[in-house]
C-alpha positions as CSV (number, residue, x, y, z in Angstrom):
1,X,144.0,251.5,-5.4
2,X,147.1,250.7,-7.7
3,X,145.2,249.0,-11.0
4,X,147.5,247.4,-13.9
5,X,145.7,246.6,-16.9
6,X,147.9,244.4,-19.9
7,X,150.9,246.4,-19.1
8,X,154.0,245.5,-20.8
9,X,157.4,247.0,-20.7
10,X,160.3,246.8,-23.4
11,X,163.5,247.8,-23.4
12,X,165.9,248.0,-26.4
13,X,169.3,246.8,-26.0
14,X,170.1,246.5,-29.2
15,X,167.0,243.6,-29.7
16,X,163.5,243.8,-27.7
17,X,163.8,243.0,-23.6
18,X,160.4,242.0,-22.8
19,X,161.1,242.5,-19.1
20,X,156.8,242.8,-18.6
21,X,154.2,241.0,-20.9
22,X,150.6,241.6,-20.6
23,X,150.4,241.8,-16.6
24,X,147.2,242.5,-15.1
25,X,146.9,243.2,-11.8
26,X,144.7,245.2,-8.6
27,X,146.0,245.8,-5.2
28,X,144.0,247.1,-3.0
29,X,144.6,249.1,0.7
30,X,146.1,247.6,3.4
31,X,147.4,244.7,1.7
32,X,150.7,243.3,2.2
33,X,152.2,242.1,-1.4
34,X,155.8,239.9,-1.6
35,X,156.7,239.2,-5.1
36,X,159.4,236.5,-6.1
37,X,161.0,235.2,-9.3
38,X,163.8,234.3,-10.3
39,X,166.5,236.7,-11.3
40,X,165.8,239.3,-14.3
41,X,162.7,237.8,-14.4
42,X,161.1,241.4,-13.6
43,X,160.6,242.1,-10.2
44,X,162.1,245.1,-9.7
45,X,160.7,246.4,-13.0
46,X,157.0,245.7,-12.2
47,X,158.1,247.2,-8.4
48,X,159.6,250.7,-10.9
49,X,156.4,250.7,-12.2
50,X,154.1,250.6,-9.6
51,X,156.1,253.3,-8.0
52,X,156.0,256.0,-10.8
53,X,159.9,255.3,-11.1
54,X,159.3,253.7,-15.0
55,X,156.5,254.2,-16.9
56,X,154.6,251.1,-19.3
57,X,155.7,250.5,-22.7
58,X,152.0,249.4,-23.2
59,X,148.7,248.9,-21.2
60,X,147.6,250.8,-18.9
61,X,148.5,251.7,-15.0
62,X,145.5,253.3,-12.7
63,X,146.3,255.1,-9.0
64,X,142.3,255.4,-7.3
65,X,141.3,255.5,-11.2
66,X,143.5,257.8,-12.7
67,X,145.1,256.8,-15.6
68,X,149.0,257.8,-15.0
69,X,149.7,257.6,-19.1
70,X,148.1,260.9,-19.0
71,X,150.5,262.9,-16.4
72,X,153.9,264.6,-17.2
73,X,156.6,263.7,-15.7
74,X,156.5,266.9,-12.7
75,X,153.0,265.5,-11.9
76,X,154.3,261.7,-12.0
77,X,156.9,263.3,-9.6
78,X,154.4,265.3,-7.4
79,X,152.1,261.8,-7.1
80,X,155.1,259.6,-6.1
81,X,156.0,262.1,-3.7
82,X,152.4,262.1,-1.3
83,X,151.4,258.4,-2.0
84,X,154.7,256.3,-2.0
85,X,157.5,255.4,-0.1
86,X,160.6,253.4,-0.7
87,X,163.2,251.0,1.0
88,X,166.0,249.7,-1.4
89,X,168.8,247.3,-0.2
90,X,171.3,250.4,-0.3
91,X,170.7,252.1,2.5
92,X,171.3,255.4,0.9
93,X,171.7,257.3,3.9
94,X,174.0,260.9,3.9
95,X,176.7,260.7,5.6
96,X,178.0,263.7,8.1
97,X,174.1,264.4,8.6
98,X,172.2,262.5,12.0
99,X,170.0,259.6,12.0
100,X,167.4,262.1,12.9
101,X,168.4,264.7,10.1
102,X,168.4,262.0,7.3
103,X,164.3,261.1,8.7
104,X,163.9,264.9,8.2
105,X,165.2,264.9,4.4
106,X,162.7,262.8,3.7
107,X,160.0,265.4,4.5
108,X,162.0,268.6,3.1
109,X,159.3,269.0,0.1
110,X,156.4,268.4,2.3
111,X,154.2,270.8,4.3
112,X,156.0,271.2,7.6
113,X,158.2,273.8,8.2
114,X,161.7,272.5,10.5
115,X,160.9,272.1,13.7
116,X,157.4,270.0,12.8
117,X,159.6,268.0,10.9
118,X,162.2,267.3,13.8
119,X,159.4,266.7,16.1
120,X,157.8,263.9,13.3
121,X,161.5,262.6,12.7
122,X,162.1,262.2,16.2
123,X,158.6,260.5,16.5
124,X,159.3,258.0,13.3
125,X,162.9,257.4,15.4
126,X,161.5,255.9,18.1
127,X,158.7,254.2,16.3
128,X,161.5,252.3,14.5
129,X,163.2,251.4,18.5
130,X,166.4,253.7,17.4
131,X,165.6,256.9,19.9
132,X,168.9,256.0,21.7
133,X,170.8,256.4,18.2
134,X,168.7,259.5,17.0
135,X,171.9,262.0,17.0
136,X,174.0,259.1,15.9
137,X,176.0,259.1,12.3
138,X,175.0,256.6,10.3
139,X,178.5,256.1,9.5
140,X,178.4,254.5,13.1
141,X,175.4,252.6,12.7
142,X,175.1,248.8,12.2
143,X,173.0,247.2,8.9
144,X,169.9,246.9,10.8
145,X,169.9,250.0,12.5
146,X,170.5,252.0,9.0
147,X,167.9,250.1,7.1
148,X,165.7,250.9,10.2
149,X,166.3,255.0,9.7
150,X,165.8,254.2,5.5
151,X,162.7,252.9,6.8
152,X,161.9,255.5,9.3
153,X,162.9,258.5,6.4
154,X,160.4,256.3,3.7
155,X,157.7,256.5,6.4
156,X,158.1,259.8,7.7
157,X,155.8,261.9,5.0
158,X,152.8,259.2,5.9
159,X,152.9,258.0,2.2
160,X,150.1,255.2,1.7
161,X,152.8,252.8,0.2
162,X,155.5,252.0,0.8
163,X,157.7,249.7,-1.5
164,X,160.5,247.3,-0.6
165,X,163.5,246.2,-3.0
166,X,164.9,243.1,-1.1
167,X,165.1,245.4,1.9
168,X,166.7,242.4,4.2
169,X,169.6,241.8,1.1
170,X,172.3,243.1,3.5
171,X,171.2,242.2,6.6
172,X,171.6,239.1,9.2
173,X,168.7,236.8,10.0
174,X,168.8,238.6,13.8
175,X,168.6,242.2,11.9
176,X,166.3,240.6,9.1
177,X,164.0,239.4,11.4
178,X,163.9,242.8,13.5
179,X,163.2,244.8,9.9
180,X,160.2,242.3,9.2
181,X,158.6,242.7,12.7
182,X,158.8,246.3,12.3
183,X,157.5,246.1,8.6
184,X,154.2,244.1,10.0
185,X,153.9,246.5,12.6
186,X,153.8,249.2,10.1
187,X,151.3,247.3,7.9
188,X,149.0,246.6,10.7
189,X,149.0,250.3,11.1
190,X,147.2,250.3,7.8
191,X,150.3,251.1,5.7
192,X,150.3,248.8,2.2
193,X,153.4,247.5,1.4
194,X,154.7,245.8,-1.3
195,X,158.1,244.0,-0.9
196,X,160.5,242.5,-4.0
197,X,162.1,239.7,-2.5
198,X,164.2,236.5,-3.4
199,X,164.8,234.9,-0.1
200,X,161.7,232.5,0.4
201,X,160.9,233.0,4.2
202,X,160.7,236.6,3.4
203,X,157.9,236.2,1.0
204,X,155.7,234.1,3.6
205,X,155.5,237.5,5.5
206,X,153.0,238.4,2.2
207,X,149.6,238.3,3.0
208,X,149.3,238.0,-0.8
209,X,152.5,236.9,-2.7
210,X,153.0,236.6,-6.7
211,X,155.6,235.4,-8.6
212,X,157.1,237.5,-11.4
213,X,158.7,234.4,-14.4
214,X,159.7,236.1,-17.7
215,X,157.8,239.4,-17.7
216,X,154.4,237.6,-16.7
217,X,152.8,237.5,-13.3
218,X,150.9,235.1,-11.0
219,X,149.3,234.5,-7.8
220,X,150.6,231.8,-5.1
């Protein structure tokens, strides 16, 4: 499904930032991916690229075969919009609009005109066990329950991944907990999910978990 072949990414800061050398790497459907490292070690910049959000500075990245080297930027935008979704630790939730509203946002560039899309936020709501908070503000909304509706808005437009950037960093171990039974629920739904993480516990919720040490990558 998501194929990297030798890709590398460089930044210049003034000298070469190797933050990816030569990774190589295949996931496939349905999988459930945790990937650890130390910090700056790359993580979140092999999660950027999987996601369409950064592109390779070499190498080669394939979604169901297509080479993504070859699309402009709208089209890199229009793929990241149907296949992927994303959790960051920021909840990045609007504030003055409803749990239920901020679900909807997430499908405001879909196919659905508005009252499909409140009838498929309301749904995602109380898949995520916040129905009772549905009309809340997230201004009024504990950790968990806001990361719960940035999980419920990532899920909404049924993207086939969905992609985690230490997703339980401002959250409790009760509220953590919660977020990663609802995140294996959502996997054994046949979602693939693919979670940056530096706590160790959290990792062993991978099915399949890699470790990301100076731009290269391995398996555990």
């Amino acid at each position: 499904m998501l194929e990297l072949v030798e890709v590398g990414r460089t930044y210049d800061d003034g000298h070469p930032v190797h933050a990816l050398r030569h990774v190589s790497l295949r996931l496939e459907p349905g999988e459930y991916v945790t990937i650890t490292g130390p910090s700056g070690a790359g993580k979140s910049t092999l999660l950027n690229v999987l996601g369409l959000l950064d592109v390779p500075s070499s190498g080669s990245y394939l979604i169901n075969g297509m080479e993504t080297g070859r699309l402009s930027e709208g089209m890199r935008g229009a793929v990241r919009g149907q296949l992927f979704g994303f959790v960051f630790q920021a909840f990045h939730l609007l504030a003055g609009r409803t749990a239920v509203e901020n679900v909807e946002i997430g499908m405001l560039y879909g196919p659905h005109g508005r009252r499909r899309r409140r009838e498929l936020a309301l749904a995602m709501i109380e898949q995520v066990g916040l129905g009772h908070r549905a009309h809340a503000d997230p201004r009024t909304l504990s950790g968990g329950e806001k990361q719960r509706v940035a999980i419920a808005r990532a899920v909404a437009p049924r993207p086939q991944v969905l992609f985690c950037d230490e997703p339980t960093g401002n959250l409790d171990n009760e509220n953590s907990a919660a977020l990663l039974a609802l995140l294996r629920e959502l996997n054994g739904s046949g979602l693939t999910i693919v979670m940056v993480t530096h706590d160790p516990h959290v990792a062993q919720e991978g099915g399949r978990r890699l470790c990301v040490s100076d731009g290269t990558v391995s398996e555990q």
